[in-house]
C-alpha positions in Angstrom: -3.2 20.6 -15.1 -0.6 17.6 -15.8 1.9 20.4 -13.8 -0.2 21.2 -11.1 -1.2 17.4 -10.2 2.7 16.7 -10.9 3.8 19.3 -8.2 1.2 18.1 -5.3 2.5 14.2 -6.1 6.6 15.4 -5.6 5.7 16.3 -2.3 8.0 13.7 0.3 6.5 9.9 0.7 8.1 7.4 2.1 5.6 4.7 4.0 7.8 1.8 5.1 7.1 -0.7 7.5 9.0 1.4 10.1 6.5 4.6 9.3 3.9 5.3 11.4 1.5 6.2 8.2 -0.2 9.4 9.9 3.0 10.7 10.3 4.1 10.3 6.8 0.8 11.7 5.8 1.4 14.7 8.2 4.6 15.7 6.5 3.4 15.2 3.1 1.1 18.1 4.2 3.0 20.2 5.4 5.9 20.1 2.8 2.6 21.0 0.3 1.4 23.8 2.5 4.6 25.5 2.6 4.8 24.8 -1.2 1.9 26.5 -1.9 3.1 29.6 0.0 6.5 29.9 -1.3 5.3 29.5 -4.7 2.2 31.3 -4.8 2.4 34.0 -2.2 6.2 34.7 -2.4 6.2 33.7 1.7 7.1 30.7 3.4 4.7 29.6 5.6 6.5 26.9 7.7 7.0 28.5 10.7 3.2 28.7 11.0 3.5 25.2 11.4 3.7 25.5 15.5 3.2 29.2 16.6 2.0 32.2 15.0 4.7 33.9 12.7 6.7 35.9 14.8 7.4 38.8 12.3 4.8 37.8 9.6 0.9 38.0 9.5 0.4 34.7 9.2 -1.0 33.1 12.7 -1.4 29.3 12.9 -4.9 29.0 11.9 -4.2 30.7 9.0 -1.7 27.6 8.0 -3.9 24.6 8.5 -6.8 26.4 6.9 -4.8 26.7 3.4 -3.7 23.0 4.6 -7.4 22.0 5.1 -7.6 22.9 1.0 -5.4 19.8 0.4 -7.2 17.1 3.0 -8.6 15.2 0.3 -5.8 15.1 -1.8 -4.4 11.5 -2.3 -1.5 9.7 -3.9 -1.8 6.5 -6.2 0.2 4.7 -8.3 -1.7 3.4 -11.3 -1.1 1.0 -14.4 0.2 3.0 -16.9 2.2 2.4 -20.5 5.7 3.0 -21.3 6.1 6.3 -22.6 8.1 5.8 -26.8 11.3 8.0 -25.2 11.0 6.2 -21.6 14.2 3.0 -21.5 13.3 -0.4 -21.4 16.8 -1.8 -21.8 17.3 -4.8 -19.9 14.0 -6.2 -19.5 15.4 -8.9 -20.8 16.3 -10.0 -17.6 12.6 -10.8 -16.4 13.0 -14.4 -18.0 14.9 -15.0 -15.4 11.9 -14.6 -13.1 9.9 -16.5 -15.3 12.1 -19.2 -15.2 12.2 -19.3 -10.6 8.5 -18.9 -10.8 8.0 -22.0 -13.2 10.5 -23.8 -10.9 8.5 -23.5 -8.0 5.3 -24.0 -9.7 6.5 -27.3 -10.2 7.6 -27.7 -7.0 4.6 -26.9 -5.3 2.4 -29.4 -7.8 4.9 -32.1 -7.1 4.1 -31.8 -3.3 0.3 -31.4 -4.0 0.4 -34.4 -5.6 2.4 -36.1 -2.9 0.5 -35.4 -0.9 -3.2 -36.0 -2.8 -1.4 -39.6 -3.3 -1.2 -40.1 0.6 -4.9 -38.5 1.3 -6.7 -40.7 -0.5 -4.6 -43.9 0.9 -5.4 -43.0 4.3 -9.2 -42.4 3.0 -9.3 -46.0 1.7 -7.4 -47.1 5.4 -10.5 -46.3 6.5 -13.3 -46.7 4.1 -14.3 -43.5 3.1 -14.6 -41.5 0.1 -11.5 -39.1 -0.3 -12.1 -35.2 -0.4 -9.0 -32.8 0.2 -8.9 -30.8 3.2 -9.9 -27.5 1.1 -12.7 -29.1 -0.5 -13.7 -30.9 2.6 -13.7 -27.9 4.8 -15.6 -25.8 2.3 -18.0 -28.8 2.1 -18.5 -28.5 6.0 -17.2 -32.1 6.4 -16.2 -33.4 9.5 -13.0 -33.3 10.6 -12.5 -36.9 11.1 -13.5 -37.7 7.7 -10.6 -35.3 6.7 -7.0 -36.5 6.4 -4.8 -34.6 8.2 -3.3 -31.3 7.4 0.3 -32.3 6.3 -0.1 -36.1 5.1 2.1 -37.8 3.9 5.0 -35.1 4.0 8.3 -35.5 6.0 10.3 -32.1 6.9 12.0 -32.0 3.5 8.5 -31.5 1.8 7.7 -28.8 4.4 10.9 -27.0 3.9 10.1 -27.0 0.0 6.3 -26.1 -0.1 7.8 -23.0 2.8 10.7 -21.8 0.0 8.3 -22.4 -3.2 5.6 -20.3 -1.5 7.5 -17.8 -0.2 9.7 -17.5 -3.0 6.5 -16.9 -5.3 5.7 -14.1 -3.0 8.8 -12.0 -3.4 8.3 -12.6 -7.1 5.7 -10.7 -6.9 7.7 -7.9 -5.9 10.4 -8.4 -8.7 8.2 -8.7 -11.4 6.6 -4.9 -10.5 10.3 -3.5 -11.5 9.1 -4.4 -15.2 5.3 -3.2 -14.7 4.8 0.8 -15.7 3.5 3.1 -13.1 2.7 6.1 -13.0 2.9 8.5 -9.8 -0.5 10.6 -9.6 -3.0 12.0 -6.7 -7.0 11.6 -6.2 -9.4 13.2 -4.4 -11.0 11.0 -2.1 -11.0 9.8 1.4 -7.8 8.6 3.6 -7.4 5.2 2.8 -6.5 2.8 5.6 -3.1 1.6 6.1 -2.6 -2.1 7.4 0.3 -3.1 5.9 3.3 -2.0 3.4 3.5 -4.7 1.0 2.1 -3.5 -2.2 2.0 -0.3 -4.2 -0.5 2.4 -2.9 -3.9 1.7 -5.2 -6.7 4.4 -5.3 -9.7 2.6 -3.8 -12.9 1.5 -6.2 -15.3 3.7 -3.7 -12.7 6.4 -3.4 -15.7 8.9 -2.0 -17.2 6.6 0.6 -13.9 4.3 2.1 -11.8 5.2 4.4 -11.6 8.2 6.4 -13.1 11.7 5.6 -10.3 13.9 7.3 -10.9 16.8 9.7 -8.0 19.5 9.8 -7.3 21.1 13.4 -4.5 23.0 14.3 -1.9 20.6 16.1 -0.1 21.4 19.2 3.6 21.6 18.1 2.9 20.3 14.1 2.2 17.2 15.8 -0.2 15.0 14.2 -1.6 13.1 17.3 -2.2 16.5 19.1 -5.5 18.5 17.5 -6.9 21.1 18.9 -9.6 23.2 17.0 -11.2 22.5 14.0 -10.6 24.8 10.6 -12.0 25.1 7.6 -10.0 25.7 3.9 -9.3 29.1 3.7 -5.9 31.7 2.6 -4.5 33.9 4.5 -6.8 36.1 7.0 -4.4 39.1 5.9 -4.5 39.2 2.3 
């Protein structure tokens, strides 16, 4: 089993921002498709892919049926531990992290309190009790019993709070170079794809969310082309 999920999940994946992610999907696929016939049936089924196979039984409905077996297939990356034999030299490193993060931390409270100070100086300006924007706004209170957005902050402030926030963002990133994954597929639904900026998570309702894929035959292998519907089969000449 641990072989068989391993060889779907080596299949080619790369979803960048410059990927359009139903193309990436398409070719992960495909690349399994062909896979399965080289491995399993001794016959690469690739050509399939467009046309009929021109000296082989093995017409074009034939291919996305076998491909319609793998619709469901997904790919995740899940929390997993470090493995006794796996190398965890240089993690060491990470307390470098830890020490930018705490920087901006600091940073960020520093201008909070900034600029709390000048909110509740303008409140008293003008006789009212002080309540942060946040608070205020989740309070439904009226905008001109608010102070304003950035009080009490010159540019220097803004360019701070912009690097502090920002660079607690991309630490997000770094830190994942420490976290175990594991690379492993799901049966489920086609997730959504709205943006590249975090590792691909099996969904809680896995079943029910996202899309419930349909294989056609495509015009030309392309993706954005179906033409008639097929079920999973093998091959109509075995």
């Amino acid at each position: 089993l641990l072989i068989g999920t391993g060889f779907l999940r080596m299949g080619p994946w790369e979803l960048t921002g410059m990927e359009v992610a139903k193309v990436a999907r398409q070719r992960f696929l495909d690349d399994v498709t062909d896979s399965v016939g080289q491995v399993f049936l001794a016959h690469a089924l690739q050509c399939a892919r467009c046309h009929d196979h021109k000296f082989d039984p093995v017409p074009t409905r034939d291919y996305y049926s076998i491909q319609a077996c793998f619709a469901t297939t997904q790919l995740a990356e899940r929390d997993a531990p470090f493995l006794p034999s796996e190398n965890i030299g240089g993690f060491a490193e990470r307390k470098y992290l830890d020490a930018r993060q705490a920087r901006y931390q600091v940073q960020l409270k520093e201008i909070e309190a900034k600029q709390e100070t000048a909110g509740r100086r303008w409140a008293a300006e003008r006789g009212i009790d002080f309540v942060s924007r946040a608070e205020g706004l989740r309070k439904g209170v009226a905008e001109e019993n608010l102070p304003p957005q950035r009080v009490g902050l010159d540019t220097q402030d803004l360019g701070l709070e912009r690097i502090a926030r920002k660079g607690l963002e991309r630490l997000k990133w770094e830190y994942e170079r420490y976290e175990p994954r594991a690379v492993t597929v799901y049966s489920g639904r086609t997730p959504e794809v709205k943006a590249v900026v975090a590792p691909v998570r099996m969904p809680a309702q896995r079943m029910t969310a996202g899309e419930l894929e349909v294989t056609c035959i495509l015009s030309g292998g392309d993706p954005f082309s179906p033409r008639d519907q097929v079920t999973p089969g093998m091959l109509s000449a075995a």
